[in-house]
C-alpha positions as CSV (number, residue, x, y, z in Angstrom):
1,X,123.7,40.2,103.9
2,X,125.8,43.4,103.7
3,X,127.2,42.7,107.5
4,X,128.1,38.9,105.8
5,X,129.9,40.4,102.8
6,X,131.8,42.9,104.8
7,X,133.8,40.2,107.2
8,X,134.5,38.9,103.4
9,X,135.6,42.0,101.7
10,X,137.0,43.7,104.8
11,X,140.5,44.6,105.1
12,X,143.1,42.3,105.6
13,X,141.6,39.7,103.1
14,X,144.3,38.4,101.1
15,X,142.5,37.1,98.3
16,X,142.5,39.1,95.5
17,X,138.8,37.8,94.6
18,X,136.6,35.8,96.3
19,X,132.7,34.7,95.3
20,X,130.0,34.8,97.5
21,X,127.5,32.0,97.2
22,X,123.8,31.9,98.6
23,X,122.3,29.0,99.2
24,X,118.3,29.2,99.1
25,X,116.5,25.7,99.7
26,X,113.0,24.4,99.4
27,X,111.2,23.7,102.9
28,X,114.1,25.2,105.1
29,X,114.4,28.1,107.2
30,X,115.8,30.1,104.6
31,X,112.3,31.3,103.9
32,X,112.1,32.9,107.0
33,X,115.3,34.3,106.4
34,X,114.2,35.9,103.1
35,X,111.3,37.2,104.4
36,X,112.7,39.0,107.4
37,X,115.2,40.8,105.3
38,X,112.3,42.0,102.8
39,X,110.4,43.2,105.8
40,X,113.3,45.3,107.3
41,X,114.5,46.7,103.6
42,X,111.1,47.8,103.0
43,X,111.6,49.8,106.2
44,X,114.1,51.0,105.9
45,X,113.7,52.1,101.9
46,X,110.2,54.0,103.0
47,X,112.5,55.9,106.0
48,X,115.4,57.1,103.4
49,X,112.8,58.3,101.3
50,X,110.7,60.1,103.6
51,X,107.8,58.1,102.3
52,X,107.3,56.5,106.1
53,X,105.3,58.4,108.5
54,X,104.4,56.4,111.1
55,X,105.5,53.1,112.6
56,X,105.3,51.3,115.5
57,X,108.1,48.6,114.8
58,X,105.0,45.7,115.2
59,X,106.1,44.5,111.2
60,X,109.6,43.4,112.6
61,X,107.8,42.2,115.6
62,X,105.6,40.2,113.6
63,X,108.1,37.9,112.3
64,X,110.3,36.2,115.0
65,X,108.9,33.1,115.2
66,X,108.4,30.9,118.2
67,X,109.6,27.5,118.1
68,X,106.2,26.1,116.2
69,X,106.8,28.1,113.4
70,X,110.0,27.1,113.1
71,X,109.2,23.5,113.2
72,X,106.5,23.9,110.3
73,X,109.7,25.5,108.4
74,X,111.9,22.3,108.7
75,X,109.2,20.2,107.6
76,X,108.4,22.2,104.1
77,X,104.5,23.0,105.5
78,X,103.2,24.9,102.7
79,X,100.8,26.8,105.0
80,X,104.2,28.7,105.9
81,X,104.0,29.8,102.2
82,X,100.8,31.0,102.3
83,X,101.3,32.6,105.6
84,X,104.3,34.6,104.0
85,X,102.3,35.6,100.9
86,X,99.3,36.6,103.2
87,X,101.3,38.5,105.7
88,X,102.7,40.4,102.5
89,X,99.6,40.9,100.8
90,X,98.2,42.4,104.2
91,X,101.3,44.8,104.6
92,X,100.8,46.0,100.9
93,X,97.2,46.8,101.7
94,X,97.9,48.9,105.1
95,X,100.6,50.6,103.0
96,X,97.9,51.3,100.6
97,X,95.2,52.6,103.2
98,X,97.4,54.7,104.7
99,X,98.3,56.5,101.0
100,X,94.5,56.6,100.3
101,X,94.1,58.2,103.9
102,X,97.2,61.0,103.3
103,X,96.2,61.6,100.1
104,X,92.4,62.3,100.9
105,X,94.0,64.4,104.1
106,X,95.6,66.7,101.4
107,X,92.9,67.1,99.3
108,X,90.4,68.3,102.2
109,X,93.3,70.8,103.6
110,X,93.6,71.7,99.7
111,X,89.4,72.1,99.3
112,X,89.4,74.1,102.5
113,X,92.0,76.6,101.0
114,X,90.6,76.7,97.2
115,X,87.6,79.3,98.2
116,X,90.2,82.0,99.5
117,X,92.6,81.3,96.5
118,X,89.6,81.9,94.3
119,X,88.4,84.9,95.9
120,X,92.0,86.5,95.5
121,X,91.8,85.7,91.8
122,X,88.6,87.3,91.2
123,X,89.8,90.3,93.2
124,X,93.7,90.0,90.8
125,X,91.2,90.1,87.7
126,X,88.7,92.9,88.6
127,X,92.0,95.0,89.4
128,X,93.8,94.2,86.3
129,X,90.5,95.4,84.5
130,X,90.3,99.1,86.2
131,X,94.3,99.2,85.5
132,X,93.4,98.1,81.4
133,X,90.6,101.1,81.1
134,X,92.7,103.6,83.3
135,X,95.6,102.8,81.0
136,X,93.3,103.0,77.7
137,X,92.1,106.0,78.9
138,X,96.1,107.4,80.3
139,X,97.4,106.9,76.4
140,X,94.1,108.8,75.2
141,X,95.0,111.8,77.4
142,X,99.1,111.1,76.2
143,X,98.9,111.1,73.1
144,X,102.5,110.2,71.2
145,X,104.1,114.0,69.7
146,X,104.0,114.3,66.4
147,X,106.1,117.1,65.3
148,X,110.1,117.5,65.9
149,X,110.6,119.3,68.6
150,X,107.7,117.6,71.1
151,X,109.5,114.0,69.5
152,X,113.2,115.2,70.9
153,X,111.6,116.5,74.2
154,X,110.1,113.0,74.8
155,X,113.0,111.1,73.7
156,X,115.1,113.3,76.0
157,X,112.5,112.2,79.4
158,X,112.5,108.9,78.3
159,X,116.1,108.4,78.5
160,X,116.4,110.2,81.7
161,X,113.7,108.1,83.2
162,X,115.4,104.9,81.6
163,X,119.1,106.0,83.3
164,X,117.2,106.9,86.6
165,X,115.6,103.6,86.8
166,X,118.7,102.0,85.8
167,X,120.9,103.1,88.3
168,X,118.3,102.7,91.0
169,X,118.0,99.3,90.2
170,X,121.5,98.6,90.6
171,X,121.5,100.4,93.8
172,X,119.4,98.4,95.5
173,X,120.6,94.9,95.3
174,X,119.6,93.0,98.5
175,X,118.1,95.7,100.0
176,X,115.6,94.3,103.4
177,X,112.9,96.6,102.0
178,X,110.8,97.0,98.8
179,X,110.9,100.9,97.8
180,X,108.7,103.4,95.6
181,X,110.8,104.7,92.7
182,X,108.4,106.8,90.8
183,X,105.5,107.1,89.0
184,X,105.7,106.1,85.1
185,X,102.5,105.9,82.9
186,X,100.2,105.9,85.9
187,X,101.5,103.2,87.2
188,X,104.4,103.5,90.4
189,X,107.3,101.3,89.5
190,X,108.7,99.6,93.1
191,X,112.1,98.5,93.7
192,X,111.8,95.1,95.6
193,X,113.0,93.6,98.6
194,X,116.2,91.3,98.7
195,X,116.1,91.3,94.5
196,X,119.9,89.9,93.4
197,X,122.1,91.3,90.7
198,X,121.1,88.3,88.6
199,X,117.3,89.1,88.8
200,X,117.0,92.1,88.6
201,X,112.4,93.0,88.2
202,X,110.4,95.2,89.4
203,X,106.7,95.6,90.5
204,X,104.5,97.8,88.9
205,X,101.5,99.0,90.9
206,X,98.1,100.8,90.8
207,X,95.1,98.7,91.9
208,X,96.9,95.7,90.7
209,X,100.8,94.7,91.2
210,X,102.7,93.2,88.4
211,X,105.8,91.6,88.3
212,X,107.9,92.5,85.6
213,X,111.3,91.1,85.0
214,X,114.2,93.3,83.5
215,X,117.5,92.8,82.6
216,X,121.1,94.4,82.2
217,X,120.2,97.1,80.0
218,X,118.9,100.0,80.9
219,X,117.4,100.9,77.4
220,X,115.7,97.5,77.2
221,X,114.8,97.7,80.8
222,X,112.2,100.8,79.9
223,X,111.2,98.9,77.1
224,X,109.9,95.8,79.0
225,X,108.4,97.9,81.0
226,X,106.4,99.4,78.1
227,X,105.7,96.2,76.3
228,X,104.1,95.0,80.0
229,X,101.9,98.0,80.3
230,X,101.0,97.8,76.4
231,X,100.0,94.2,76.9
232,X,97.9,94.1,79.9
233,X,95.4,92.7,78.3
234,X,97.3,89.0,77.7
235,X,98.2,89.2,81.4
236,X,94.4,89.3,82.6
237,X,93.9,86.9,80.1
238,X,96.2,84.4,82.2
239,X,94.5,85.7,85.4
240,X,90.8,84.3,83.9
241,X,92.6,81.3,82.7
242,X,94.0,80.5,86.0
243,X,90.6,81.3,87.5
244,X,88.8,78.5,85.6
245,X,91.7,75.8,86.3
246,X,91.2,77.1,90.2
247,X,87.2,76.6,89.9
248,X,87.8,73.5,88.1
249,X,90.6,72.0,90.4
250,X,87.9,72.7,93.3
251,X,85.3,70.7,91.6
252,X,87.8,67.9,90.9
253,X,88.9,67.6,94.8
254,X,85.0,67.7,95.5
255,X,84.1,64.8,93.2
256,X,87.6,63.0,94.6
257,X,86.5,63.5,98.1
258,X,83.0,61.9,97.7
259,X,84.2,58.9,96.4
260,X,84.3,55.9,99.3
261,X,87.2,54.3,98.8
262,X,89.0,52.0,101.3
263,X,91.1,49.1,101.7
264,X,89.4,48.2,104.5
265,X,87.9,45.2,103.6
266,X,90.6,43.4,102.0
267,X,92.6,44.8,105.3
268,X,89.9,42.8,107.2
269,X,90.1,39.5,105.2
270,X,93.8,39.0,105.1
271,X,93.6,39.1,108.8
272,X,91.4,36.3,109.5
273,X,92.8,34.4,106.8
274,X,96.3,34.8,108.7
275,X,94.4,33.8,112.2
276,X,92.9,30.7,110.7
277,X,96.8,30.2,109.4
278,X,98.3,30.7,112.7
279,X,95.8,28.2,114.5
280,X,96.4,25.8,112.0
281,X,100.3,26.0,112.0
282,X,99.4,25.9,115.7
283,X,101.5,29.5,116.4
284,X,98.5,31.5,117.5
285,X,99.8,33.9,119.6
286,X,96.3,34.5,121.2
């Protein structure tokens, strides 16, 4: 249809419009016509969107007719129209079988990952609990000062440490390799690997690592670091959270994967029912 429209619209065409008529009549070949071009569109549509993996080119195959078939077209047999909707119901079925068989593909490679995704949770969340009592036990040993002088001291550190980080951080944009800054708090802040000016995080480590994202300011830079370390507790919250979804999403693909389904049958059935077609339309290929 496109190839007819472009000797129409081509260059060179004086006409300044023109209108494109198509004829579709009742018991003709156009049928045939109409049905090829649906078969090669919907190849064509699955290979632009990626959603065909396999073909063998036997659906274009499958419909040039022989001179029978082309006979029982001229003469309006409705067994044609059958045939058509039969041969369409059977491609909508394989199409179908070979989803259910990709999909169930997936789910096994995903089952046969879940047990080591779950073991490194439960290793994430046992870490993040020695880091909560170490750090309970840090601040109980570091207590805050309470009189002037111990107050200005720490103040003074803190904004030492705050510039030192800072400047670090801005040093080592797109560097190949993570690096150990220093210990704060117990825990060793690390400057990543390949981080960009406009993402600027860094990990915090002990027997757990912990991404913690910063941003342009070096005084609220030490601050999000503190508020991370202060709240450790809603982070292994999230750890146990995503523990249960991973324990749960592995009893899900189990009770997905013993499920039977198939198209197999109905795969079956339109098959014979297009044989019986063919020997009747007297086009058996056999």
């Amino acid at each position: 249809m496109t190839q007819r429209e472009g000797r129409i619209l081509r260059q060179g065409n004086t006409n300044s419009k023109v209108q494109i008529f198509r004829y579709i009549t009742e018991g003709s070949f156009d049928a045939y016509s109409w049905q090829l071009l649906e078969t090669k569109q919907r190849f064509i549509t699955g290979l632009l969107s990626g959603s065909l993996t396999e073909r063998s080119g036997t659906d274009i195959e499958d419909t040039v007719l022989d001179y029978a078939e082309v006979k029982a077209l001229a003469v309006g047999n409705p067994l044609v129209k059958e045939r058509v909707e039969t041969a369409n119901e059977l491609s909508r079925y394989l199409t179908l079988q070979r989803k259910l068989i990709e999909s169930r593909i997936r789910m096994e490679k995903e089952l046969l990952e879940m047990p080591g995704k779950i073991s490194n949770q439960e290793n994430n969340i046992a870490q993040c609990e020695a880091d909560i009592a170490f750090f309970n036990g840090w601040k109980q040993e570091n207590p805050a000062p309470v009189d002037n002088k111990a107050k200005k001291d720490a103040a003074e550190k803190r904004k030492q440490i705050r510039d030192f980080v800072h400047s670090s951080l801005i040093g080592y944009v797109l560097e190949p390799k993570e690096k150990a800054l220093m210990t704060y708090r117990g825990f060793e802040i690390i400057l990543p690997a390949n981080m960009t000016r406009e993402k600027p995080y860094i990990w915090l480590k002990r027997n757990g690592r912990y991404y913690v994202e910063l941003g342009d300011t070096h005084t609220g830079n030490l601050i999000r670091i503190d508020n991370f370390l202060d709240d450790l507790q809603t982070h292994l919250d999230k750890l146990k959270k995503g523990f249960a979804k991973l324990q749960e999403r592995e009893y899900q693909l189990k009770d997905e994967l013993k499920k039977n389904e198939s198209f197999s049958d109905e795969i079956e059935e339109c098959r014979k029912k297009l044989e019986i077609l063919d020997k009747k339309l007297g086009v058996d290929k056999k």
